[in-house]
KETIVO-933128 format. One record per residue (C-alpha): residue in three letters; x, y, z. Coordinates in steps of 0.5 Angstrom, whole numbers, padded with zeros to 4 digits, always signed. Layout:
alaXYZ;...
This chain:
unk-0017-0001-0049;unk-0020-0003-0056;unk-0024-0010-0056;unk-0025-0013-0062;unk-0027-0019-0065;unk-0025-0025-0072;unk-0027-0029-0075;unk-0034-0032-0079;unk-0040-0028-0078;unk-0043-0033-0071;unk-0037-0036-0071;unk-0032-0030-0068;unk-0027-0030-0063;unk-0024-0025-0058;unk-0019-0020-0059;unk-0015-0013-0058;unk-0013-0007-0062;unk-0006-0005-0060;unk-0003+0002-0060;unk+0001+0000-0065;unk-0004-0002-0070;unk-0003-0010-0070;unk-0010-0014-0068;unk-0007-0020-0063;unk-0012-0027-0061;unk-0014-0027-0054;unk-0018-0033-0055;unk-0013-0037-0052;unk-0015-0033-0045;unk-0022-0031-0046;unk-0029-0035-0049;unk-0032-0028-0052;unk-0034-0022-0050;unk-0041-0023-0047;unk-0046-0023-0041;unk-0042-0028-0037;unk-0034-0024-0039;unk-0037-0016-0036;unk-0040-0019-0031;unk-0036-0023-0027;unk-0029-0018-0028;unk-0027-0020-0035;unk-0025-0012-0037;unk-0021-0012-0031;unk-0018-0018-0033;unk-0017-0017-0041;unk-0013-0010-0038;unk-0008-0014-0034;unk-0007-0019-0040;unk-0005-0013-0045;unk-0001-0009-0040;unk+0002-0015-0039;unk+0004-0016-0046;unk-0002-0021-0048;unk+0003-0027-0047;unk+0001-0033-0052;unk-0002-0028-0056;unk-0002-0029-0063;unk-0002-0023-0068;unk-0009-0024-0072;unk-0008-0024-0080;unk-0009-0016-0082;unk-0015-0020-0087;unk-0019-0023-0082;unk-0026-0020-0082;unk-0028-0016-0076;unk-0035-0018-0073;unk-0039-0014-0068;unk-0033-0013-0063;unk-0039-0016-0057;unk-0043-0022-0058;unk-0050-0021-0059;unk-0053-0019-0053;unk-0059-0021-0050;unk-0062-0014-0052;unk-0061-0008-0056;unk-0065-0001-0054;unk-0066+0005-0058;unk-0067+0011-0057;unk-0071+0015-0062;unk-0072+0023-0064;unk-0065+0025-0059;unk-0063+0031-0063;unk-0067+0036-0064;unk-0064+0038-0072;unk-0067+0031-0074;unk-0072+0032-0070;unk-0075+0038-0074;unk-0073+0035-0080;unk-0078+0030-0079;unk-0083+0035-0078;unk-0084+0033-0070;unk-0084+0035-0064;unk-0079+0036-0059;unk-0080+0029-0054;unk-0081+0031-0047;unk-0078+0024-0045;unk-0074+0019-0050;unk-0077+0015-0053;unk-0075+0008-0053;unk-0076+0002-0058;unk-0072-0005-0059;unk-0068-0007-0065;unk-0069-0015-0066;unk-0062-0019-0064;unk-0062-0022-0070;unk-0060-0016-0075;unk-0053-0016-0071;unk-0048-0016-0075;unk-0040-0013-0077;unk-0038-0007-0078;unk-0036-0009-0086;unk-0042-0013-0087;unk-0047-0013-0093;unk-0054-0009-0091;unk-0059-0014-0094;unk-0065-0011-0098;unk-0071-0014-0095;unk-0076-0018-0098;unk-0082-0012-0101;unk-0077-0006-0098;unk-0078+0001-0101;unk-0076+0005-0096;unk-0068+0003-0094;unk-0065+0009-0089;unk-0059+0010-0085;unk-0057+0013-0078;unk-0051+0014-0075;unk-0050+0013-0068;unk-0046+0012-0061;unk-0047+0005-0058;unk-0047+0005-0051;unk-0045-0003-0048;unk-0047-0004-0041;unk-0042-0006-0036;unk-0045-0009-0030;unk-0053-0010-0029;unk-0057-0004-0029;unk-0063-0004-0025;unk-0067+0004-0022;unk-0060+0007-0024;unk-0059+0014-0022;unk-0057+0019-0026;unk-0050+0022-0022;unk-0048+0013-0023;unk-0050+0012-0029;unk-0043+0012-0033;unk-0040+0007-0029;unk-0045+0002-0031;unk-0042+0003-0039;unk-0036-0002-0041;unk-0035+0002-0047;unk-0037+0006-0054;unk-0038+0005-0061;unk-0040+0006-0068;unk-0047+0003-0070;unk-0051+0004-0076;unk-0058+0004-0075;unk-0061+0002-0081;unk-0069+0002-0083;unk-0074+0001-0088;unk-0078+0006-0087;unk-0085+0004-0091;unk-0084-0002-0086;unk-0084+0003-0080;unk-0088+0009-0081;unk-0093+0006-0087;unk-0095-0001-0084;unk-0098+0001-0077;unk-0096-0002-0070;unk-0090-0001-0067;unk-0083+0001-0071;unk-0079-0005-0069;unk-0081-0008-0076;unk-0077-0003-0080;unk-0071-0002-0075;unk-0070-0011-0075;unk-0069-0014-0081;unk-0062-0018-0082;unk-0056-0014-0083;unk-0059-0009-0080;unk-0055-0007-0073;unk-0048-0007-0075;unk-0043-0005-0070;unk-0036-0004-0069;unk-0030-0005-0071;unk-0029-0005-0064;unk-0031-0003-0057;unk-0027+0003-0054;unk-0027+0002-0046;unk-0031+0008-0042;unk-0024+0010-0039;unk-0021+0012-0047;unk-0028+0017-0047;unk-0028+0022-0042;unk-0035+0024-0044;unk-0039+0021-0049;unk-0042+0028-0050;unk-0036+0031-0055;unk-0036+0026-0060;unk-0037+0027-0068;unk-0041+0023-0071;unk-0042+0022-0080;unk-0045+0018-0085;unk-0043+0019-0092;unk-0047+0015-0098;unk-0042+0014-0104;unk-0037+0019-0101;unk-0043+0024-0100;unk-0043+0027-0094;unk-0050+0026-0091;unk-0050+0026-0084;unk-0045+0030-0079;unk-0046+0031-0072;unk-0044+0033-0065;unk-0047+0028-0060;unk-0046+0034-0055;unk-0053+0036-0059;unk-0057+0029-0055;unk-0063+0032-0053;unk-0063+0027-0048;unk-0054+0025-0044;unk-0052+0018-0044;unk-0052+0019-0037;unk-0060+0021-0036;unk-0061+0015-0043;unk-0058+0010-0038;unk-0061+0012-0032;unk-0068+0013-0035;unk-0068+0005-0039;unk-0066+0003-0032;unk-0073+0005-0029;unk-0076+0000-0034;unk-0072-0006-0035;unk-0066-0009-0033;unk-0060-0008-0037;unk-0055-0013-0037;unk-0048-0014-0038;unk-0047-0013-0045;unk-0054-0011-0047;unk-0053-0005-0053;unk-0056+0002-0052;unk-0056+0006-0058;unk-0057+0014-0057;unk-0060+0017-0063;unk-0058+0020-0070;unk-0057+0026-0072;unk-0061+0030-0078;unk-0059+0028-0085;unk-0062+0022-0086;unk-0065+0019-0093;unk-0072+0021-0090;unk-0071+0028-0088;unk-0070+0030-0095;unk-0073+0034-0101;unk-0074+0029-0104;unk-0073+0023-0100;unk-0066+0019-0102;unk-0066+0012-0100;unk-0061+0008-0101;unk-0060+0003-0107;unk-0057-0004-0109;unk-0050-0003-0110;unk-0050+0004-0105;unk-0044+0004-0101;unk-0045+0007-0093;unk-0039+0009-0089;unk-0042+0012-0081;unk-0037+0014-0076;unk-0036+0016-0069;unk-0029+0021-0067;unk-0024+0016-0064;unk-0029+0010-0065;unk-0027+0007-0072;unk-0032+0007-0077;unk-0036+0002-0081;unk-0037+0000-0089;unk-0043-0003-0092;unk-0045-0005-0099;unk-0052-0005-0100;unk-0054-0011-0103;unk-0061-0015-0105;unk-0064-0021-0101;unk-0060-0027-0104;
């Protein structure tokens, strides 16, 4: 089942994505994808609905702009240095437990959003990752149960200011925060739909340019030790993101380096899970 949702940016309502390409508006039965619709059954109940044939749904205009396909959640943790190609690009070592950092909930955005060049940025990169949606809360998780606490996958594009993050001291979370800079989507694909996470491909293209293309089979770290292993230090709530890394090609890791410019265009995608598209643009 693939979750999605429409409509202005902070005013999106829930919908699904048919076998049969038509996108139909469940709000009539569903508030949002959010915290309360995963932890009180809502997959369960959205299933019953679309095997039922979605009564009272209405086909949503093809045009709509999509919205990240969950609402913004109550926190978005990351993975750093999880394939060992990027890893080696950046001249690093090997991490003997996953580094994790958070990305700010205010950069959420769609998967066809502009990504917005901050104020005093030189430095804007990208990655392609898969993104983890928690299912149900997650608190000192072990591994072997660790996927049926997921809800679903997706398509995410970390974007990062790079002299922000590696040039200004302190912590990363300054160059992974800024406004548009965690888009996703365009829609969430249920855990039932990806037998195993770790047999995805995943890309990033710059102006038709192939600049990423990995396998998620390369993770340093599995989805299933990434969950388990943030569930020892905090509590992972229901609708809570958790994106897994990138792997190797990012504007940073080449010779010369390739940042993104105003007017660049990024496509990223993850095999069965959609793709998104940004048009790099200035601060308005």
């Amino acid at each position: 089942m693939k979750l999605i949702r429409f409509g202005d940016a902070g005013r999106e309502e829930p919908g699904v994505l048919l076998a049969d390409g038509r996108k139909i508006d469940a709000s009539g039965e569903f508030n949002d994808y959010d915290e309360g619709f995963f932890a009180s059954g809502g997959l369960e109940s959205l299933a019953e609905w679309v095997e039922g044939g979605c009564p009272g749904g209405v086909e949503i205009d093809p045009q709509a702009r999509l919205g990240p396909p969950v609402n913004r959640p109550s926190k978005i943790v990351c993975v750093g240095r999880n394939y060992i190609e990027h890893v080696k690009e950046l001249d690093g070592d090997i991490p003997a437990e996953p580094t994790l950092f958070m990305k700010a909930t205010t950069a959420w955005s769609g998967p066809s959003d502009d990504v917005i060049i901050p104020r005093g940025s030189t430095k804007l990169d990208y990655e392609v990752e898969l993104a983890v949606v928690i299912g149900q809360l997650a608190s000192y998780v072990e591994e072997v149960d660790a996927l049926s606490h997921v809800a679903g996958y997706s398509t995410f594009c970390d974007f990062s200011e790079r002299a922000f993050q590696k040039e200004m001291g302190g912590q990363w979370v300054k160059g992974k925060s800024c406004d548009s800079f965690a888009p996703m989507g365009p829609w969430l694909m249920t855990a039932d739909e990806v037998p195993d996470p770790q047999k995805l491909r995943l890309w990033t293209t710059v102006n038709g340019e192939l600049r990423q293309n990995g396998y998620t089979g390369d993770m340093i770290f599995s989805v299933r030790q990434i969950v388990s292993y943030i569930s020892r230090f905090m509590t992972l709530l229901p609708g809570d993101v958790i994106i897994t890394g990138t792997p190797s090609g990012v504007a940073m890791g080449m010779t010369p380096p390739k940042y993104l410019q105003c007017g660049d265009f990024v496509e990223c995608g993850v095999e069965g899970l959609g793709q998104t598209g940004h048009r790099v643009v200035a601060l308005p």
